[in-house]
LONU-178646 format. One record per residue (C-alpha): residue number from 1; residue in three letters; y, z, x. Coordinates in steps of 0.2 Angstrom, whole numbers, always signed. Each point is the difference from the previous one (the first is absolute). Layout:
BEGIN
pos/code/y/z/x
NUM/Ala/Y/Z/X
...
This chain:
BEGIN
pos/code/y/z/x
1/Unk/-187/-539/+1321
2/Unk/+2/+8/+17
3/Unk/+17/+10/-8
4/Unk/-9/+9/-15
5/Unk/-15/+1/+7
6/Unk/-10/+12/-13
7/Unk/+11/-7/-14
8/Unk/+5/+15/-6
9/Unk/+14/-7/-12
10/Unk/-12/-7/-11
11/Unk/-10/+15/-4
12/Unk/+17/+10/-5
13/Unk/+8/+0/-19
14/Unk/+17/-6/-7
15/Unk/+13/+11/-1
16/Unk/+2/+2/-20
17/Unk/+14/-13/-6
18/Unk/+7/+12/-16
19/Unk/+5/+19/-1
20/Unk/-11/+13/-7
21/Unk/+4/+10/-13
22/Unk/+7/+15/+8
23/Unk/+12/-10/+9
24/Unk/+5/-9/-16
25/Unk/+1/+18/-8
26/Unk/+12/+6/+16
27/Unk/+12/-14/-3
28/Unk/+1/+2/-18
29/Unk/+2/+20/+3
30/Unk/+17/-4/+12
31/Unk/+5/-12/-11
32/Unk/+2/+12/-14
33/Unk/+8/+13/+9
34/Unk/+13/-13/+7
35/Unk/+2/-3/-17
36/Unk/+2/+19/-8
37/Unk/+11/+5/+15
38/Unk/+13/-15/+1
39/Unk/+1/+2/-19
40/Unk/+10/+13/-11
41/Unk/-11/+10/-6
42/Unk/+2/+10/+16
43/Unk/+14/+10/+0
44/Unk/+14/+4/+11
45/Unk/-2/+20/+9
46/Unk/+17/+4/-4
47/Unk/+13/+10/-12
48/Unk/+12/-12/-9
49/Unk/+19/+4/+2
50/Unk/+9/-6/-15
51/Unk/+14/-12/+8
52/Unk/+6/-9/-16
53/Unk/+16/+4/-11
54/Unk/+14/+7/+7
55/Unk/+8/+0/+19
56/Unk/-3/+12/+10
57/Unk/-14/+9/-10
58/Unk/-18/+3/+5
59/Unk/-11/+6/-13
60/Unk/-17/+9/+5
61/Unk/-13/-4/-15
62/Unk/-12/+16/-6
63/Unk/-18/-7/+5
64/Unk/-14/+8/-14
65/Unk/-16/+2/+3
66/Unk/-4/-17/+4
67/Unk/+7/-10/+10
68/Unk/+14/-6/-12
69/Unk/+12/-6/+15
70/Unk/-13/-11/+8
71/Unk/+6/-18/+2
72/Unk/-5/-15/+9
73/Unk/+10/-2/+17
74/Unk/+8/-18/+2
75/Unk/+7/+4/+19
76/Unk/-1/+14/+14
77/Unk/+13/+6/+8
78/Unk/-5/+13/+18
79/Unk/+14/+13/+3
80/Unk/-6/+5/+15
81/Unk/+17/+11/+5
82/Unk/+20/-5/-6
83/Unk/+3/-13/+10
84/Unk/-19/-9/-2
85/Unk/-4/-10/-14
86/Unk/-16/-9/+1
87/Unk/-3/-15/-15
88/Unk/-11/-17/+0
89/Unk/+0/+2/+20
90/Unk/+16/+4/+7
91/Unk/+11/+16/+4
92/Unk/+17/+1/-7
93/Unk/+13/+13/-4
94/Unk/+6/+3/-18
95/Unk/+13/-12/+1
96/Unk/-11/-15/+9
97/Unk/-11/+3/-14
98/Unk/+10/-1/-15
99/Unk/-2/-19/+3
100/Unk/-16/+0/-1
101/Unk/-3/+9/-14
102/Unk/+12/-9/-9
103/Unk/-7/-16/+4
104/Unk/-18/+7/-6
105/Unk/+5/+9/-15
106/Unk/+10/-18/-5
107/Unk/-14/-9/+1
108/Unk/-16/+13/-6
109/Unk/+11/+7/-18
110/Unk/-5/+17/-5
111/Unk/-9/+4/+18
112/Unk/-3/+18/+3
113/Unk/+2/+7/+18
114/Unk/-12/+15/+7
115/Unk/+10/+8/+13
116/Unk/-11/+8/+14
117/Unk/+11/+14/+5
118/Unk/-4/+9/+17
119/Unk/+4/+20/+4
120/Unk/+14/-7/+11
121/Unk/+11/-8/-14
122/Unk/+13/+7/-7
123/Unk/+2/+4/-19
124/Unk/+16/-9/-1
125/Unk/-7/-14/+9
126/Unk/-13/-2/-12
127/Unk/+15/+3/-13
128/Unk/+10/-15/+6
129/Unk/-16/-14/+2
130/Unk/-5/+4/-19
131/Unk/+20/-2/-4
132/Unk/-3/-16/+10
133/Unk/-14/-5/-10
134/Unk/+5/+1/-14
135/Unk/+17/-10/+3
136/Unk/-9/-14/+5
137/Unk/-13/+2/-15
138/Unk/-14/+8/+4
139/Unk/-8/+7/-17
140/Unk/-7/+15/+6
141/Unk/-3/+10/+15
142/Unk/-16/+10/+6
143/Unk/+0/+13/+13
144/Unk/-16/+3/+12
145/Unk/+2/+14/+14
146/Unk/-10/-2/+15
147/Unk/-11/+14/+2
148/Unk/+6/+8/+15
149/Unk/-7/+11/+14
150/Unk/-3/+18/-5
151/Unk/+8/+15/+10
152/Unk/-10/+14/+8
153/Unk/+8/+12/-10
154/Unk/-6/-5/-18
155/Unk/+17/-8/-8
């Protein structure tokens, strides 16, 4: 053949047709922690806030030296400043989102919500969404700070 003329092709080996067995130990490897980290046996980073019982009252729970409080967080709510709520991809304000959330909690019984509070939310604006939450159901509320910048000064 004029194209191929040292016929090169022939004298080259076929590409393998199956995996070896380090790639067949890397999938396995991904496919477990997929399946450990979208499980429940990892827990929420948070501090639950008691919102059941009566209106209006917020209990804070003692945590021992375990971590008692630790729960499994059904939905995530980004309190990025008063007026900036982030949940399931959108941005509301508190009243926007007590739709939402009502819808959710309506349809997902006994949900817990951690709450991602930023430095620039105010603690009666972190009062009023777990009021919120638990008028439209919620069971339980986590709290998560964001860890913040830390000043020259030391505090």
């Amino acid at each position: 053949m004029i194209t191929r003329p040292l016929e090169l092709e022939s004298r080259t080996s076929r590409p393998p047709r199956d995996l070896d067995a380090v790639a067949w130990v890397n999938v396995s490897a991904i496919a477990l922690f997929f399946a450990i980290f979208g499980s429940p046996f990892v827990l929420a980073p948070g501090l639950p806030v008691g919102i059941g019982g009566d209106a209006g009252s917020l209990v804070v729970p003692t945590v021992g030296p375990t971590v008692a409080g630790a729960g499994v967080a059904s939905v995530v709510v980004s309190y990025r400043a008063d007026d900036k709520i982030l949940f399931e991809g959108g941005m509301y304000t508190l009243h926007e989102l007590r739709k939402h959330v009502a819808v959710y909690a309506r349809d997902h019984p006994g949900a817990v919500m951690l709450v991602r509070a930023d430095r620039q939310v105010s603690m009666q604006a972190f009062i009023d969404l777990c009021e919120m939450a638990r008028a439209v159901g919620f069971a339980n509320v986590l709290v998560a700070g964001e860890p913040g910048v830390a000043s020259p000064s030391g505090r």
